[in-house]
C-alpha positions in Angstrom: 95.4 86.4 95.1 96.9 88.3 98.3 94.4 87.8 101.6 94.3 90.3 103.7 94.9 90.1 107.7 92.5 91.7 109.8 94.8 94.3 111.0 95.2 95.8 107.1 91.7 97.5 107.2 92.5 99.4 103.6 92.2 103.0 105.2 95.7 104.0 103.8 94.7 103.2 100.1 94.2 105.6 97.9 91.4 104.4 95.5 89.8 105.1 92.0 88.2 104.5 89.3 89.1 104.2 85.8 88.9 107.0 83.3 87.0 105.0 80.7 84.4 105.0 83.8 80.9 106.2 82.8 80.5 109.4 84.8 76.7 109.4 84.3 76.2 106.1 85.9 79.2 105.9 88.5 78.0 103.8 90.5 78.4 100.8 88.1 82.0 100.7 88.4 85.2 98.5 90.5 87.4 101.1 92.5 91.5 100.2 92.1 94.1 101.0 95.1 97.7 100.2 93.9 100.3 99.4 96.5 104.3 98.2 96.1 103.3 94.0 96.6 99.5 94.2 95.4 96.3 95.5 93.5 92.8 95.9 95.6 89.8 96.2 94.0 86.5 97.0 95.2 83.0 97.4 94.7 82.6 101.3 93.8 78.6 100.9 95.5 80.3 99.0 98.5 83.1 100.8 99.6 83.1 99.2 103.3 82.3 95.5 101.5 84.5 93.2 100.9 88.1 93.9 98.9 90.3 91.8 96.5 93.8 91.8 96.6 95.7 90.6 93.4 99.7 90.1 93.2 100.4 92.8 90.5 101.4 90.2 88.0 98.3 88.6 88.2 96.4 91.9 87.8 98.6 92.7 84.7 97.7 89.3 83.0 93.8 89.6 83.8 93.7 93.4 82.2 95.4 92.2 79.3 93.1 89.1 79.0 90.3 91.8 79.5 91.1 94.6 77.3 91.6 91.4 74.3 95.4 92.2 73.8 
């Protein structure tokens, strides 16, 4: 996990949500911003809440363990 100093506020990431998203409920869904060094995710009904920053290889490793490959 990457923290965050108070002067990185997130305003330059570009966010979104998955494509396998339910778009009749899309509220009930994590946001993703990709950068070079990290991946933030995000509450999609929190935008201004808290953010979690994982090294890229460590999000690479939890979407495999999550999508059961």
């Amino acid at each position: 996990m990457i923290r965050k100093t108070s002067a990185e506020d997130g305003s330059e990431l570009r966010w979104f949500k998955s494509s396998n998203s339910d778009s009749s409920n899309s509220n009930e869904c994590v946001e993703v911003a990709t950068m070079l060094g990290a991946v933030h995710v995000r509450d999609s009904k929190n935008v201004e809440g808290s953010q979690l920053a994982l090294t890229r290889q460590a999000w690479a490793d939890f979407v495999a363990h999550a999508s059961g490959s």
